[in-house]
N, C-alpha and C positions, 0 to 999 in steps of 0.2 A: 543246522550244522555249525558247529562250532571250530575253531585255529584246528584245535588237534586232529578232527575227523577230518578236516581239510587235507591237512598232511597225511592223514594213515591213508585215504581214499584216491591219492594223487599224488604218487612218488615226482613225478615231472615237475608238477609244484613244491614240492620238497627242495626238490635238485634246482630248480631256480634261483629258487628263495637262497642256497648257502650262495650261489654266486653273486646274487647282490647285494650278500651280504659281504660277503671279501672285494669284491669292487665299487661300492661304497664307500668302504671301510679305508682303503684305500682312496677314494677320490677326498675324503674329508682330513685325513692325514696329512696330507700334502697341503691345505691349504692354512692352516698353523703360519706355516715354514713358510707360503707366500709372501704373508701378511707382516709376519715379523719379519723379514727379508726387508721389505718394501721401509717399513719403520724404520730399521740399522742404513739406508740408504738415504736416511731424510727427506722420504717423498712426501709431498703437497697431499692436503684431503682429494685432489680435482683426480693428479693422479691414481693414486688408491681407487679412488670411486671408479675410472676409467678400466683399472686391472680388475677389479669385481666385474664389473658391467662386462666384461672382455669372458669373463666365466658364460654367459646369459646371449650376446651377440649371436652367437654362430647356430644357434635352434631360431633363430628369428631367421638368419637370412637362408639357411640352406633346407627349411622344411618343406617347400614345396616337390625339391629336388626327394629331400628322405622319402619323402609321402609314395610319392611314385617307385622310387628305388626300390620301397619295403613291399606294397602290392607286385612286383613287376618280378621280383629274384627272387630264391629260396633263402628260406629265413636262417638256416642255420652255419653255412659257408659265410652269408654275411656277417654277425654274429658276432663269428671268428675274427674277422678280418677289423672288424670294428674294435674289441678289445685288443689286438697286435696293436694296433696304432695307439691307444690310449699308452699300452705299457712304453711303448717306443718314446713319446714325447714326454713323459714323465722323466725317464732317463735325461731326455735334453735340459731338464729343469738342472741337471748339474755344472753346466755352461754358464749360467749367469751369476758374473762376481759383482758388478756394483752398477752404479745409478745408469752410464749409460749401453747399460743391455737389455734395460726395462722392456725397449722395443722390442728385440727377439722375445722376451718373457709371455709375451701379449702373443706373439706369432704361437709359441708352443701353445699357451691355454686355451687359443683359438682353436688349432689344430686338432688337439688333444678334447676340446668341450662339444666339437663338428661331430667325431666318432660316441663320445657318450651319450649326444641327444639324441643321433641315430639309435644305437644301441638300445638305450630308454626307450623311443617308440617302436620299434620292431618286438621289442619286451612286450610291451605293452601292446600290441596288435595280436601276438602270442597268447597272451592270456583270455585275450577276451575270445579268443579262434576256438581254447579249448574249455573254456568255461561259461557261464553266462548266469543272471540273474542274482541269486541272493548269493552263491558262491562267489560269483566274479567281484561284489563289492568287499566278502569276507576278502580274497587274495589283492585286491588296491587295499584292504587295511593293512594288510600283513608285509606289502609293499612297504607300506608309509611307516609301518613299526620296526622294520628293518634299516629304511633309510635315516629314520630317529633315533634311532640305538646307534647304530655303526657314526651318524653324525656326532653323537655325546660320548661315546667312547672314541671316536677317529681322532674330536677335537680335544680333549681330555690327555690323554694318551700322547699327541703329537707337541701338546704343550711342555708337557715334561722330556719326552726327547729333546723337543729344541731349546729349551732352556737349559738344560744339563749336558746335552752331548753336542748339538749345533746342528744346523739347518740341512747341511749336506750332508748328512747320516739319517736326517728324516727321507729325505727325498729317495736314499737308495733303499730305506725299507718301502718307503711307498711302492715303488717299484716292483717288487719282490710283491706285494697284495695284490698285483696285475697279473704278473707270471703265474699266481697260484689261482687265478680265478680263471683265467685261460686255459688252465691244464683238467681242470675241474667241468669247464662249461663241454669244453671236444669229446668229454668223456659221457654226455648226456646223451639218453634216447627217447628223440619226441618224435612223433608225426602229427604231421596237420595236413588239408586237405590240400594238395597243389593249389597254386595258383593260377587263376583261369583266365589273368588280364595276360591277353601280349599286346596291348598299345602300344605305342610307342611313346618316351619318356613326355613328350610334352603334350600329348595327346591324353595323356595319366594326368596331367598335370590341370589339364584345361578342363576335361569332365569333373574331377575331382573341386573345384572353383567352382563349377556350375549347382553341385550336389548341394554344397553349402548353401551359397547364393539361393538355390531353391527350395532349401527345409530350414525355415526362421529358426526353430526349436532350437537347431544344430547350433545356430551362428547367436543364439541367446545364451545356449551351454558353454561354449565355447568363452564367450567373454564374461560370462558368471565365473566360470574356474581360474580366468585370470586373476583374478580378486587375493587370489591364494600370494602371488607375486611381492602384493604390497608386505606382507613379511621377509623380505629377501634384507636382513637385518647385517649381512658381514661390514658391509661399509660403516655403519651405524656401532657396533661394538668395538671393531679395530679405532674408529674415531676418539671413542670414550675411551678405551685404554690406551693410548697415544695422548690422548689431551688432559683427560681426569684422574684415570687409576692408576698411571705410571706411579703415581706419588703413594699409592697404599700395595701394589703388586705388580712384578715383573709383570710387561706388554705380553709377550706371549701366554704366561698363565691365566692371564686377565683373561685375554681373548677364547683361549681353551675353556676355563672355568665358566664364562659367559654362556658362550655358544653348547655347553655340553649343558649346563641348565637347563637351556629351554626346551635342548634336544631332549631331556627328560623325560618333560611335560607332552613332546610329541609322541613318544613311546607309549607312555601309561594311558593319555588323553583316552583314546577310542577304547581302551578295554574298559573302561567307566563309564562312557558316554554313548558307545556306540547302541548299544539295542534301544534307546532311547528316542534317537533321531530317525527321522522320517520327513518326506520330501511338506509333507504338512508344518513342519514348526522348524526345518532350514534357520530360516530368516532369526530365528531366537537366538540361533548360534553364532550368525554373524555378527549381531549384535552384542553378543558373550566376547567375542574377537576382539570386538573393536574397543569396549571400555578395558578390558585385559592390556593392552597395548597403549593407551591414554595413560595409568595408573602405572604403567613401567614408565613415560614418559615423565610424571612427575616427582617420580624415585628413582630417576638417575643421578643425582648429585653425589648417592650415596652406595660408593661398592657392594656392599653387604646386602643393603637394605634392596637395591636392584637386584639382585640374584632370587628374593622372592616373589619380584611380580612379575621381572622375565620368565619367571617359571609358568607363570599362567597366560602368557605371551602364545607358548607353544600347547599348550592342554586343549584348545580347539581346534588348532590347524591341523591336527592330521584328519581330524573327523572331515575337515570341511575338502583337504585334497581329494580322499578316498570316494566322499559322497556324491562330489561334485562330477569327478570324473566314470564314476558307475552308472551315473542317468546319461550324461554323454555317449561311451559303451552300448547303454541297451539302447540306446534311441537311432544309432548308425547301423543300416546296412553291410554285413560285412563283405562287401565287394571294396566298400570304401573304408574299410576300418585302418587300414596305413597314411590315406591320405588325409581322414579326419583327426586321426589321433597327433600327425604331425603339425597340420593345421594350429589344432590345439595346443600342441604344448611351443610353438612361435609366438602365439597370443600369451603364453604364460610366462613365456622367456622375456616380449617386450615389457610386462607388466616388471618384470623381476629388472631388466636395463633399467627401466622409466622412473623405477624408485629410485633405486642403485645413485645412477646421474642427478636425478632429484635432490638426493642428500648430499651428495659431495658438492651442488650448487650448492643448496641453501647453506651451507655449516657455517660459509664466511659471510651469511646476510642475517642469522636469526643461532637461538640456541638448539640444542642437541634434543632439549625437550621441548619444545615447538613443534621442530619437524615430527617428531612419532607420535605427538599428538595428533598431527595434521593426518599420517598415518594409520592412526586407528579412527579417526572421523571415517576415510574411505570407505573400512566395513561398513557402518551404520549405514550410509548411501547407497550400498551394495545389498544389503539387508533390503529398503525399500524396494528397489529394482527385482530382485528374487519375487517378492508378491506382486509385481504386477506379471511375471513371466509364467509361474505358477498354474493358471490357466491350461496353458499348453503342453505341461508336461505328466 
């Protein structure tokens, strides 16, 4: 089966697919306008790294609660309620005038990144509810080619607005990409089986702990797909265009141009790579990840010349999100597919913090190419680990 039959044989997944792609498209818009926001305020690398990390925080702390939430209520009044609050505090993003509102800043993208990562796993517990096997890894590819596209066009797109028109005209179109995917998502008709948990929330919570804790598989999948994390590169680009490329391109187009690169390499990556990979030679790809990501590091000094090996920066990761997370999928029970898949992506989000804060330390102890070196090492260690887990899956 191939994208297309996908969508002719699965209007539902059709209809998903345009809404992640307008709320996407939208959440990647908006972060342009953060970022250069943060630069015109002359904030420190620590802070910067801290408003990143603040994207990534709230899937760490509140997944145990999502896990349960998403097994426990019907999925599609949630849903709802979850996009209403993203579009709500996007709006608040037009309150903040200068350096000391940074605080509130952190309060909305907390707020507002609480309902996405919800969102994203009740998504994700959705899909695997109505599909499974070689379909379900095709629909996380077409996930991840959506979220790579809308990424390279969100940050592309949001750089020329806010260089040309200014930051608070981004943020009311971003706005506007909530309201339209809201309107779009109420208008969808799915059924999935009821759900058959009435625990009670923390009783969801506690089985759900034990599940992991008692299938290694789970809890080896789990911290394999965090691996995907070590690319959480916005701190690492806003830095270089703040430090290095101000002097050859506007901070903002730098950061857009950057970031929409790699996104490139996410989009195309798996329509090239994908019928290739198999849970047998994984390990080759991480290792394709990791020197990809070395070789950006040693061609940062040079604008240009980094725009072509960022590109192959992103040409693996979508394979490695989509593949990672489909052996996950088939491997879990779905009584627990809410509470593992949020499980899951807490371990993705601290991997995504842990660089994040990583880089905004190290910037003022070592250079910019150091650190992504050190960063693409982790693949290759992650590589090794993969073959001894292997076994089991």
């Amino acid at each position: 089966m191939n994208y297309r039959k996908l969508f002719r044989e699965h209007k539902v997944i059709r209809d998903l697919s345009l809404v992640q792609f307008i709320a996407y498209f939208g959440a990647w818009f908006s972060n342009v306008a953060i970022y250069t926001m943060l630069v015109e305020f002359g904030s420190t690398e620590l802070a910067i790294s801290v408003v990143a990390a603040m994207h990534f925080i709230p899937a760490v702390i509140i997944a145990p609660f999502s896990g349960a939430i998403i097994d426990r209520f019907k999925i599609k009044p949630l849903m709802v309620s979850l996009l209403s609050i993203e579009l709500i505090m996007t709006l608040c993003f037009l309150t903040i005038d200068n350096q000391n509102d940074i605080w509130l800043l952190m309060i909305f993208i907390f707020v507002r990144m609480s309902a996405a990562s919800m969102f994203f796993s009740t998504e994700m517990s959705l899909l695997a509810k109505l599909l499974n096997g070689k379909a379900l890894q095709q629909v996380n590819e077409i996930h991840s080619i959506i979220w790579s596209f809308t990424y390279a066009a969100g940050m592309a797109m949001s750089g020329i607005i806010v260089n040309f028109v200014g930051i608070k005209i981004a943020f009311i179109i971003d706005s506007m990409f909530f309201l339209v995917a809201l309107i779009v998502f109420i208008n969808i008709d799915f059924k999935v089986k009821a759900s058959i948990v009435q625990d009670k929330i923390w009783e969801l919570i506690k089985d759900g702990f034990l599940y992991i804790k008692n299938n290694r598989i789970i809890l080896h999948l789990i911290f394999l797909h965090s691996c995907v994390g070590l690319t959480s590169f916005d701190t690492l680009v806003t830095l270089l265009a703040k430090n290095e490329y101000k002097y050859v391109i506007a901070v903002p187009l730098a950061i857009g141009i950057s970031n929409a690169t790699r996104a490139v390499a996410l989009m195309i990556g798996p329509v090239f790579i994908s019928k290739y990979v198999n849970k047998n030679n994984l390990h080759y790809v991480l290792i394709l990840q990791g020197i990809a990501i070395i070789l950006w590091g040693l061609t940062q000094f040079n604008f240009y010349v980094s725009l072509f090996t960022i590109f192959f920066t992103g040409f693996f990761t979508t394979i490695l999100w989509s593949f990672t997370y489909a052996l996950l999928q088939d491997q879990c029970d779905e009584k627990y597919l809410g509470r593992v898949i949020s499980y899951n992506d807490m371990f993705f989000m601290m991997a995504c913090v842990l660089t994040t804060l990583f880089i905004g330390l190290m910037a003022s102890l070592t250079s910019l190419a150091i650190i992504t070196s050190i960063l693409g090492l982790g693949f290759i260690l992650f590589a090794f680990y993969y073959t001894r887990i292997l076994k089991w899956i």
